[in-house]
C-alpha positions in Angstrom: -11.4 18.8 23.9 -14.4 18.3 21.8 -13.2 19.3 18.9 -10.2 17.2 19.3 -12.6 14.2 19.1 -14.4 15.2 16.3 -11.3 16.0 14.3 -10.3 12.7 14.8 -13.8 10.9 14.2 -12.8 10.0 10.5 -10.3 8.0 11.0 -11.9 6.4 14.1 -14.6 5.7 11.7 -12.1 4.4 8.8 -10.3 1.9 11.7 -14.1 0.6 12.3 -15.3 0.1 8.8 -12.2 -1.4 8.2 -11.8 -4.4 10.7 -16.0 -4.7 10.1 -14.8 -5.3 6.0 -12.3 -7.7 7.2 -13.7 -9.7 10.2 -17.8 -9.6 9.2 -17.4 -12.4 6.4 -15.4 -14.6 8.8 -18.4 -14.0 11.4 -20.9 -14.8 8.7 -19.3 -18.1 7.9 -18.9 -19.5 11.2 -22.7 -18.5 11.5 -24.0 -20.1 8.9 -21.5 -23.5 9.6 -24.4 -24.3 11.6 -27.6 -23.8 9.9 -29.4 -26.0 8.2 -30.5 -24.8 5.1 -27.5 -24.8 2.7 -25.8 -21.5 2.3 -26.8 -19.0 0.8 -30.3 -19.9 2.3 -31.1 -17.6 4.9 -31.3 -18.8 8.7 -33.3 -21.4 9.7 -32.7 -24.0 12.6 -29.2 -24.7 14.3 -27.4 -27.9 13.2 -24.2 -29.6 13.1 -24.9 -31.8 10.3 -22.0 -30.0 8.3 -19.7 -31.0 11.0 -20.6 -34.8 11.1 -20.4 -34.7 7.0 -16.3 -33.5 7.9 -15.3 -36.8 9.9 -17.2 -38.9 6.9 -15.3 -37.4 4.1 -12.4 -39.9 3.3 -10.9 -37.7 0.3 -10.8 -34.6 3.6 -9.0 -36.3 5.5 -6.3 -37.7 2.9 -5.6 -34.0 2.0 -5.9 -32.7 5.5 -3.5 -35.3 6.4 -1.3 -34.5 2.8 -1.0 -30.4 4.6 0.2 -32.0 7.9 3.1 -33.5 6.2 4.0 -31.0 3.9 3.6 -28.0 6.4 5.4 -30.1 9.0 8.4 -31.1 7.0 8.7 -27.1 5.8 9.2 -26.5 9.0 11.5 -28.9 10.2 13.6 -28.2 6.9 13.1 -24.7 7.1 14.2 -24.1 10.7 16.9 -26.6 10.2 18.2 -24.8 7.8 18.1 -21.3 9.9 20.3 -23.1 12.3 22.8 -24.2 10.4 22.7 -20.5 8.6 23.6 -19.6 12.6 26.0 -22.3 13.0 27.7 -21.0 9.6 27.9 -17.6 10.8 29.7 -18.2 14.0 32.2 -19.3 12.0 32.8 -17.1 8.6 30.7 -13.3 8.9 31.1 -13.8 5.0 28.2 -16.3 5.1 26.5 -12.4 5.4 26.4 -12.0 1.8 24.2 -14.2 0.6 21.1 -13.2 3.0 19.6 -11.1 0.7 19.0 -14.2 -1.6 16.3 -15.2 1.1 14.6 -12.0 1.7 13.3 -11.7 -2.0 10.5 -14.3 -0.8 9.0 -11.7 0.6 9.3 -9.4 -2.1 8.6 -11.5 -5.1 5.6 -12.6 -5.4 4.2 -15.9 -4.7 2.9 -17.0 -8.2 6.3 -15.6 -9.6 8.0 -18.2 -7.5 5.8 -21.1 -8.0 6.0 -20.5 -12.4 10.1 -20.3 -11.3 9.9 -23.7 -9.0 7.7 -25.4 -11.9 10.0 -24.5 -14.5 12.9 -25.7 -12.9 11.0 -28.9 -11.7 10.3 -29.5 -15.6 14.1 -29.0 -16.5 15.5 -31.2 -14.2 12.2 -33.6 -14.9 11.2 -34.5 -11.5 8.2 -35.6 -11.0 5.7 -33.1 -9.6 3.9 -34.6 -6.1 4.8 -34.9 -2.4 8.4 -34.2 -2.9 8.2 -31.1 -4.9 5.5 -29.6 -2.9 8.1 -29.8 0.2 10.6 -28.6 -1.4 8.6 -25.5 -2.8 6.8 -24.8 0.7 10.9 -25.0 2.1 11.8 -22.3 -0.2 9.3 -20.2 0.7 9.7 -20.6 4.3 13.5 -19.9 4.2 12.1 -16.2 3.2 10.2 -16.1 6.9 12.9 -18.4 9.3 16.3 -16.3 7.8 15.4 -12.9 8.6 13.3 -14.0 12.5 16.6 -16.2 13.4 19.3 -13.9 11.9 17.4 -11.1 13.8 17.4 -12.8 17.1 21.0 -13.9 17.1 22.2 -10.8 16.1 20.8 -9.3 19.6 22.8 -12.0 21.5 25.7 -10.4 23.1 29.0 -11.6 21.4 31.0 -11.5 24.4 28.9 -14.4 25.7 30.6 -16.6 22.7 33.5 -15.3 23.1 33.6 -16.0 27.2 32.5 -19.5 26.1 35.2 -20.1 23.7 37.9 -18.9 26.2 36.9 -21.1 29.3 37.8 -24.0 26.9 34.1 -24.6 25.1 34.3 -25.8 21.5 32.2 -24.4 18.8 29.5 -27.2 18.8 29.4 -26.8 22.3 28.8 -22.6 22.6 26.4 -23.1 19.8 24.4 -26.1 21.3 24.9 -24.6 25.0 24.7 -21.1 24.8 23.5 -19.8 21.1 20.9 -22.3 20.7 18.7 -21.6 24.0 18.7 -18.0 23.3 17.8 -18.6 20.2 14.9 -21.1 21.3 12.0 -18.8 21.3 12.8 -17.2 17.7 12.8 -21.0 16.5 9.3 -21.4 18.1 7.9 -18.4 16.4 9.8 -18.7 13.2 8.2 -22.4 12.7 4.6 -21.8 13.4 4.7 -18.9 11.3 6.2 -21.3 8.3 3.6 -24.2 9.7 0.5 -21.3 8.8 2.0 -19.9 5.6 2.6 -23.9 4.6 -0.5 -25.0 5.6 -2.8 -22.6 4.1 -0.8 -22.1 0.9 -2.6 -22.7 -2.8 -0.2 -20.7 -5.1 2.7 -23.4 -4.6 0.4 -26.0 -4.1 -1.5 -25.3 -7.2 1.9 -25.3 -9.4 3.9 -28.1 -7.7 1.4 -30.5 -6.7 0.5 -32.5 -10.2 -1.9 -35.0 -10.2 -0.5 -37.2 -7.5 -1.3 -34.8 -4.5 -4.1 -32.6 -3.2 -3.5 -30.4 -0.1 -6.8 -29.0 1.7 -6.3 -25.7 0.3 -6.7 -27.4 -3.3 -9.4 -29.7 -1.8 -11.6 -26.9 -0.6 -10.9 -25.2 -4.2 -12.0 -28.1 -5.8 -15.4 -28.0 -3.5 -16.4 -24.0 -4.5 -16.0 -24.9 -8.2 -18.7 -27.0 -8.4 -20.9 -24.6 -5.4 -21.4 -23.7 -2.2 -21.0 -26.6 0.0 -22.2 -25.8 3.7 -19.4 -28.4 4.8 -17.1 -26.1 3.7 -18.3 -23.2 5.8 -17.2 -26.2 8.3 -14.2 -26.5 7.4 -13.6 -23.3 6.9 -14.6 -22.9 11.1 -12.3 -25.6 11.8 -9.7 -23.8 10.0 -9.7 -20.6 11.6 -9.8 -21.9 15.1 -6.6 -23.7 14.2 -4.9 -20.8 12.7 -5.5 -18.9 15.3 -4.1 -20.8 17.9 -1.1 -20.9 15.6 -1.2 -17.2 15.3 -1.4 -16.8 19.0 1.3 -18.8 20.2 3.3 -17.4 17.4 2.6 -14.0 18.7 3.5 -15.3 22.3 6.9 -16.5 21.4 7.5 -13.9 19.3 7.4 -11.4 22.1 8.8 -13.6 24.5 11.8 -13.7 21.9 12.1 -10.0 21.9 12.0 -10.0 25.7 14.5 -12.2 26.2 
């Protein structure tokens, strides 16, 4: 028995040093959020100057509220748009075939896709701001709703359509009645997980915001280039509680999605 444990000690110790490398900076920033020397100072009194400086900062706000818009209306487009993928499907399988064209989001990566967008952007001369940055965050949410919602409804039983359809239900009905609620708890997940990925992006922000919109992600950026603000180890403490209260109820639905 003893030497059981010891043979498996290394990679104990491997899983430790390993969630220690990941999670000790996070600790370390939410520490020093609230002393008073400027970071990298070391520790002096507690403080929540940093925090009042937040609710002061008019150009914050404007981009905290610019990443509200644009990671809500991903995630209205994008889960609209996994719908109506659903919708499609209960009507023609062949709408099948072009699934694949959404799962290369998560295969290509990010700055390959914002260099693509941009170009594109520049051919058809739009002009780069709120509406582009939408559009881009959309895209790149498609590549998380598709596979969560086409993986859901392909668990729901097909006889309960097909039941539906023969008791006299239309097609708008079934879906809205019977595909749709089962459906529900995917949805949930599928759109927090887009409302994260939006809201913490800098890649596509970077690339399709111009000079007409800042999200907080190229607000903060802007912050470490000239130093190390202690109102951004602030932020930065703000951030992480909201993401993960995202994370969590995304986790929630996600396995109440499986469950049901």
């Amino acid at each position: 028995m003893r030497s059981s444990w010891i043979s498996r000690l290394p990679s104990f110790l491997l899983v430790v040093f390993t969630y220690l490398f990941l999670y000790v900076p996070l600790f370390v920033l939410v520490v020093f959020s609230f002393n008073k020397d400027p970071f990298p100072a070391p520790w002096s009194s507690f403080t929540l100057d940093w925090y009042r400086e937040l609710w002061v900062s008019t150009e914050l706000w404007d981009a905290f509220k610019t990443s509200c818009i644009i990671a809500l209306s991903a995630t209205f487009l994008s889960v609209l748009m996994g719908v109506m993928l659903v919708f499609f499907l209960m009507k023609s399988v062949r709408v099948q075939r072009i699934l694949g064209i959404f799962y290369a989001n998560l295969v290509v990566p990010e700055v390959v896709l914002a260099v693509g967008l941009l170009s594109m952007f520049s051919f058809l001369h739009v002009e780069l701001g709120m509406r582009t940055l939408i559009i881009a965050h959309t895209v790149l949410g498609l590549g998380y709703v598709i596979p969560v919602v086409y993986q859901k409804y392909m668990t729901i039983d097909p006889h309960l359509i097909d039941v539906s359809m023969d008791l006299g239900a239309t097609l708008g009905q079934t879906f809205m009645r019977i595909v749709m609620p089962l459906l529900r708890p995917a949805l949930y997940a599928a759109g927090l997980l887009v409302f994260i990925i939006s809201f913490d992006d800098f890649i596509l922000s970077y690339f399709c915001a111009g000079s007409s919109a800042q999200t907080l992600s190229m607000y903060i950026y802007s912050m470490l280039r000239i130093g190390i603000s202690p109102v951004v180890n602030a932020l930065s403490t703000l951030l992480l509680i909201i993401s993960s209260i995202c994370v969590m109820l995304f986790c929630y639905y996600n396995v109440r999605s499986k469950l049901l």
